[in-house]
N, C-alpha and C positions, 0 to 999 in steps of 0.2 A: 683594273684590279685583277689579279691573276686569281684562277678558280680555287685552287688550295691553299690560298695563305691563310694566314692567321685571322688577320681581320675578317675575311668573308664568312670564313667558320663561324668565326663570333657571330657573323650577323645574321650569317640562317641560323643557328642555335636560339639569340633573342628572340628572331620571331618567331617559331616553332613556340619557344616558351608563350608567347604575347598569346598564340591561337589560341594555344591550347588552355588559357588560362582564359580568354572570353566565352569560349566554348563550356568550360566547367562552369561557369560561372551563371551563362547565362541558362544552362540547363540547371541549377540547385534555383536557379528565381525561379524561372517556369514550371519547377516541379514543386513549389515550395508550397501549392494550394493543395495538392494532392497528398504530398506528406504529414501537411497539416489535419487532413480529412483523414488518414488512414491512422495516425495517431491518436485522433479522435475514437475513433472505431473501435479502437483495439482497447482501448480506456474503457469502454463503454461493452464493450467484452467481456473483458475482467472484472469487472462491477458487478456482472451478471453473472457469470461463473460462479464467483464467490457466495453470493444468494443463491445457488441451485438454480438459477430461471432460464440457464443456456446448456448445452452438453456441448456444445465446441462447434460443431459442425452447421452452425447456421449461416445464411445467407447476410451480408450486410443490412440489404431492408429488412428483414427480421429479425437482428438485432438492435435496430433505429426505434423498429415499432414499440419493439417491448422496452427499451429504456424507458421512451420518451411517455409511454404508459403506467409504466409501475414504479420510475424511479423519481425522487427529487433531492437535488442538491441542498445541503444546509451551509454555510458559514459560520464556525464557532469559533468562539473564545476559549482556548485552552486551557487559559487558567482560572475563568469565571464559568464555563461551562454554559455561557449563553449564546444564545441562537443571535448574530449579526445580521444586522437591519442594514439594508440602503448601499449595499454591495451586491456586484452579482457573484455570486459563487463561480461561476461557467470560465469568469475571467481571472479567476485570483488562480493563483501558481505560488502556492507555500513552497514548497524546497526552493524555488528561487528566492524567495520572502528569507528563509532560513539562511542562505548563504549572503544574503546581503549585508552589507558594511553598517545599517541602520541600526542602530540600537533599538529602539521601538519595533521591531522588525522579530527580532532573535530573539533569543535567550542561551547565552553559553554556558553549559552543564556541567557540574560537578561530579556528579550523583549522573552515572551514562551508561548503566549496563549493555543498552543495546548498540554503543561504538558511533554515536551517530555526530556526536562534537555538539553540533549547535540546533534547536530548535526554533524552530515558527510559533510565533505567537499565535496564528490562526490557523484552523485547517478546515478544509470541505470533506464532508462528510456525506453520506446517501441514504434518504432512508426510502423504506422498500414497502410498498401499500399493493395492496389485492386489488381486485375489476372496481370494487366498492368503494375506494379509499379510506378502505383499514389498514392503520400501519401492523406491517407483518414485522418487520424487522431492518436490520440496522446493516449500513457497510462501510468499515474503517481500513482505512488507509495504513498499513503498517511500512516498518524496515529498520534496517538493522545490520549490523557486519556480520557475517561468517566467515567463512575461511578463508578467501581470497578477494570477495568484493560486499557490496552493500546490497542486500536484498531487498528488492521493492515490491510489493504487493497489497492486496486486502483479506479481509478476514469478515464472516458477517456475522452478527450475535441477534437471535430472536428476540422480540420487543420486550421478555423479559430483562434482557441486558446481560446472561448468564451463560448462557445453551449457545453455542456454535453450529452455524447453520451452513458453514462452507470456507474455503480459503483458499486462495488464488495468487499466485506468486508472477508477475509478467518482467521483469528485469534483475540480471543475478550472473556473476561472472563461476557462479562454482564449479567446483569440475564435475564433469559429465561422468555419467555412472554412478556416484557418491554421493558430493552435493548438489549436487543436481537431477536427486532424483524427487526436492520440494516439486518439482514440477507433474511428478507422479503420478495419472489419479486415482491409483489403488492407494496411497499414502497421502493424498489428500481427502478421501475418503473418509478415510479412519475420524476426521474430525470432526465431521458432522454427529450432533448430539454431546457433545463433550462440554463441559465445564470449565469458564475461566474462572470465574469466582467462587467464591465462601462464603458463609456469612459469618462474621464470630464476632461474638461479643466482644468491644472494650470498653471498661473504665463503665459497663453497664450498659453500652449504646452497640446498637446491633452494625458493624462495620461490615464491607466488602473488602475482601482480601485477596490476591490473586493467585491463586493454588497450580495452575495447568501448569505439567511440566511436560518436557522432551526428554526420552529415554528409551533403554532396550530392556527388554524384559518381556516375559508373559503375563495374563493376569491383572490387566490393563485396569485404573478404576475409570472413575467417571472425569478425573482431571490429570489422566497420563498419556502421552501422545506417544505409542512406538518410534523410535527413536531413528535412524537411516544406517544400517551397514556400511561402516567403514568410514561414518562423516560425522563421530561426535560433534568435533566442535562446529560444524554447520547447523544440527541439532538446536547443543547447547547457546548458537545463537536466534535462533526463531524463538526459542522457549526465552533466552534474555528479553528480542523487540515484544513478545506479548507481554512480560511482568513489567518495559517501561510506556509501552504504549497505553494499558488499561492500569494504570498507577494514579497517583498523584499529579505525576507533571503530565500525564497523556490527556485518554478521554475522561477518566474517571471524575471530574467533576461535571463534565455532561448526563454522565449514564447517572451517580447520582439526583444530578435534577430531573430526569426523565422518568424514574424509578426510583424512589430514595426507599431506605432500606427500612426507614421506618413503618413498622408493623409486619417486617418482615421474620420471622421466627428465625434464630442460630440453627448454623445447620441444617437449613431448607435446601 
């Protein structure tokens, strides 16, 4: 076979392809316990961010420690707001639950401020306990579209169920400088102490309402989130995932069984 014909072309090209695709291949196996573990990590990161328990710059091991310390996974029911039995949390994966074909699985949204199409019937949630094991506080899972992709993050709300104790953004395609300054921590900042809800009366019966909004302005109250330069509509979609995440079809049948509002005064 002569060295530049066609056929021999072909045939070092094939096998060039064949290496170099056992090669890839067998490097994403072999790396695939470590990705798994750094994923991990990074999860467990962001869980703590968003409670205040990390400033970014710690060591793996001590962010293992203090997870596995202060934090424990729940399993809920979204639409009964009850705590799931006989699941491990650690293993369940809602957004793949969410995109699955299962009916029992999903729920496809009418009513979608936060662009998200279909929902999980279950999600894992964190709640967050001091040395003693006093629950301090809570950390949800949010996301939502803004302007170019789907933001993924947490958010933590104090055992009250009200007060904002931090939020944490780890996945988001938005543009850098703009929207992408959720990532901020002078603008993540601001939310600590903030208010999602209300209480208002209806029909007589003391309701939670969900008031925080995203905006630009001075003169901030206790439920306005300064707003980002130049990225309304990324803004105005955080402000959307929080009114569908703490709603009706979110956590909000959890936080009222954890805290029900009753004997709660309007307007507290």
């Amino acid at each position: 076979m002569q060295r530049d014909s066609i056929a021999n072309t072909f045939i070092v090209a094939v096998s060039l392809c064949v290496v170099c695709a056992v090669l890839v291949s067998s490097a994403a196996v072999g790396l695939r316990t470590r990705q798994d573990e750094n994923k991990k990590l990074d999860k467990q990161k962001n869980i703590l961010l968003a409670a205040g328990l990390m400033e970014g710059q710690e060591t793996s091991e001590e962010i293992e420690k203090t997870y596995d310390s202060r934090v424990k996974p729940l399993l809920i029911n979204l639409d009964s707001g009850e705590v799931v039995e006989g699941e491990d949390p650690t293993s369940f994966d809602p957004i793949k639950d969410a995109k699955s074909g299962e009916d029992d699985l999903r729920i496809v949204l009418d009513d979608d401020p936060a662009g998200i199409k279909v929902r999980e019937n279950k999600e894992v949630i964190y709640k967050i306990s001091d040395s003693s094991g006093n629950t301090q506080q809570y950390v949800f899972p949010i996301r939502g579209y803004g302007l170019w992709s789907t933001l993924y993050g947490y958010i933590a709300l104090d055992n009250d169920m009200e007060t904002v104790n931090g939020i944490s953004y780890y996945q988001h395609a938005e543009t850098p400088g703009l929207g992408g300054e959720v990532d901020n921590p002078s603008w993540k900042a601001q939310w600590k102490g903030k208010k999602i809800y209300d209480i208002k009366e209806s029909e007589g019966v003391p309701k939670r309402s969900v008031e925080l909004t995203v905006k630009k302005g001075n003169g901030m109250t206790d439920y306005e989130i300064d707003g980002l330069s130049g990225a309304s509509i990324t803004g105005k979609g955080v402000e959307n995932m929080i009114k569908f995440w703490f709603g009706e079809k979110g956590y909000l049948p959890f936080i009222q069984n954890t805290v029900p509002t009753s004997g709660i005064p309007t307007g507290a």
